[in-house]
C-alpha positions as CSV (number, residue, x, y, z in Angstrom):
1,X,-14.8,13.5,4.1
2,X,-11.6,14.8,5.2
3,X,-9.0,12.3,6.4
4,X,-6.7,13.5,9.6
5,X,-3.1,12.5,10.1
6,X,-4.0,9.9,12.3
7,X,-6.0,8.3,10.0
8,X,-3.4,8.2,7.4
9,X,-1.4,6.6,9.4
10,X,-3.2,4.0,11.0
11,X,-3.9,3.1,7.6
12,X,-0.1,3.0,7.1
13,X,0.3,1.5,9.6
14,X,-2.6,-1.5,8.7
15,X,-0.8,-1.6,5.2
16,X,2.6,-2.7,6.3
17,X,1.2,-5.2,9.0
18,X,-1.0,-7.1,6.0
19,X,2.1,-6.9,3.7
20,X,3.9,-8.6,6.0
21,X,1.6,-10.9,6.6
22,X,-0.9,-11.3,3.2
23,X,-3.0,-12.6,5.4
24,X,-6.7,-12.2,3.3
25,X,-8.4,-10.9,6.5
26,X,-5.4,-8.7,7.2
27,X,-5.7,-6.8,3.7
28,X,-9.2,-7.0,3.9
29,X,-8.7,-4.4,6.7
30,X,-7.0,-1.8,4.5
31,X,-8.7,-2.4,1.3
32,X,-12.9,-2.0,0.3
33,X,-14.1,-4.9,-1.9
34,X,-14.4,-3.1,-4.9
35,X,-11.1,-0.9,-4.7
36,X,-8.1,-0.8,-7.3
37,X,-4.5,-1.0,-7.1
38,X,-2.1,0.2,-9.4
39,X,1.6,-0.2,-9.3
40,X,4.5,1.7,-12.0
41,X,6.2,1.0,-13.7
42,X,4.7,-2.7,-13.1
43,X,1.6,-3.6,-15.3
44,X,-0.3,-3.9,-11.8
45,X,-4.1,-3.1,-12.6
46,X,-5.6,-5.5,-9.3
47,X,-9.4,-4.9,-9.2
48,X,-11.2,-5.7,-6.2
49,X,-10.3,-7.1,-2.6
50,X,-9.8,-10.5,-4.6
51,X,-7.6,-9.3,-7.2
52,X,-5.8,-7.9,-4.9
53,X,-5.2,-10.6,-2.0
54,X,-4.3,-12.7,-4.8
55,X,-1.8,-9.8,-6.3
56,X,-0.2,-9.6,-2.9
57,X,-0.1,-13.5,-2.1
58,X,1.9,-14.0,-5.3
59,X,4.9,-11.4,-4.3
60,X,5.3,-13.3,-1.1
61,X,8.6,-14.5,-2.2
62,X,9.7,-10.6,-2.1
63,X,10.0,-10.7,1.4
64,X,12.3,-13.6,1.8
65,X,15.1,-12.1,4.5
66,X,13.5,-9.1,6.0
67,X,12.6,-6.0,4.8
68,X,11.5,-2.2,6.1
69,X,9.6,0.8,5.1
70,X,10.2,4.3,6.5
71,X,7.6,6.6,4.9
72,X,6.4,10.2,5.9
73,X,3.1,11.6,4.9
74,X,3.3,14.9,2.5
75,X,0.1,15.9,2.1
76,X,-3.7,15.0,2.6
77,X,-6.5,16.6,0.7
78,X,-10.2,15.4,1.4
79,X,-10.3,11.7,1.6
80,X,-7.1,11.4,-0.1
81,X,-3.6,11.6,0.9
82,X,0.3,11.5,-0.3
83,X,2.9,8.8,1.1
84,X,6.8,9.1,0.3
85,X,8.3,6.0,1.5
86,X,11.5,3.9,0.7
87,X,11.4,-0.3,1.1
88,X,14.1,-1.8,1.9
89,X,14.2,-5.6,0.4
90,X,17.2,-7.7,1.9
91,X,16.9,-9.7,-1.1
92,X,15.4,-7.5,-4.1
93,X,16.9,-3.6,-3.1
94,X,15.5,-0.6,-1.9
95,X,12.6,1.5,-4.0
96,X,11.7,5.4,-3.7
97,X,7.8,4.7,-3.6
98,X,5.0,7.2,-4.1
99,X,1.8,6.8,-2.7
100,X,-1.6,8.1,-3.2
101,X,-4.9,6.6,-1.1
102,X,-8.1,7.3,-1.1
103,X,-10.2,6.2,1.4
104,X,-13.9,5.5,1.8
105,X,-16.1,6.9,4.8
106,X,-15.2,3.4,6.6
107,X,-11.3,4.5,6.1
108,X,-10.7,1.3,3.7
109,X,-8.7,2.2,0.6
110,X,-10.7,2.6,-2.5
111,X,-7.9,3.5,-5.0
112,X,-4.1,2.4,-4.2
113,X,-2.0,4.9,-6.9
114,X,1.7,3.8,-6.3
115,X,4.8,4.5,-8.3
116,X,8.1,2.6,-7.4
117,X,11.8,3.2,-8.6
118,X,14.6,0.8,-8.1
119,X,17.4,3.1,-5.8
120,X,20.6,1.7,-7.6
């Protein structure tokens, strides 16, 4: 499968709506039942849709007072594809973030690879 710009976006684009929202449903739309995420430098191994719902649902409190994410896409290869992106936490800071997706024939994420670092 090879992934088009598009795609990596509306997945993007699916990401950040459930992130706002943690709604299970919402992150169910991004993510396959039996994916993994993985999060440096945090000791974030979340396996499976559950795993992860509950992961997200319990960094809630990061969003207290607004937050963005500006992100570009640098490169996509097959079913898998690179996000640079910076969040921007009101309340916690901002963090470089790298991304890397893979997504399944149904264009859910099967493997979330993401490194963060703390701008000071």
């Amino acid at each position: 499968m090879r992934i088009s710009e598009k795609q990596a976006a509306d997945w993007v684009a699916g990401y950040v709506k459930a992130w706002k929202s943690t709604d299970p449903a919402d992150i169910a739309a991004v993510f396959a039942e039996d994916a993994e995420s993985h999060e440096w430098p945090y000791d974030t191994a979340w396996i499976g849709l559950d795993a992860i719902v509950t992961g997200w649902q319990s960094r809630q409190d990061w969003q207290k007072g607004g937050w963005t994410f500006d992100w570009e896409l640098l490169a996509i290869n097959g079913d898998t594809f690179a996000v640079k992106g910076v969040g921007a936490y009101r309340e916690l800071g901002n963090f470089d973030n790298l991304w890397v997706v893979t997504l399944n024939e149904a264009g859910k994420c099967v493997v979330l690879r993401m490194w963060n670092n703390e701008i000071k």
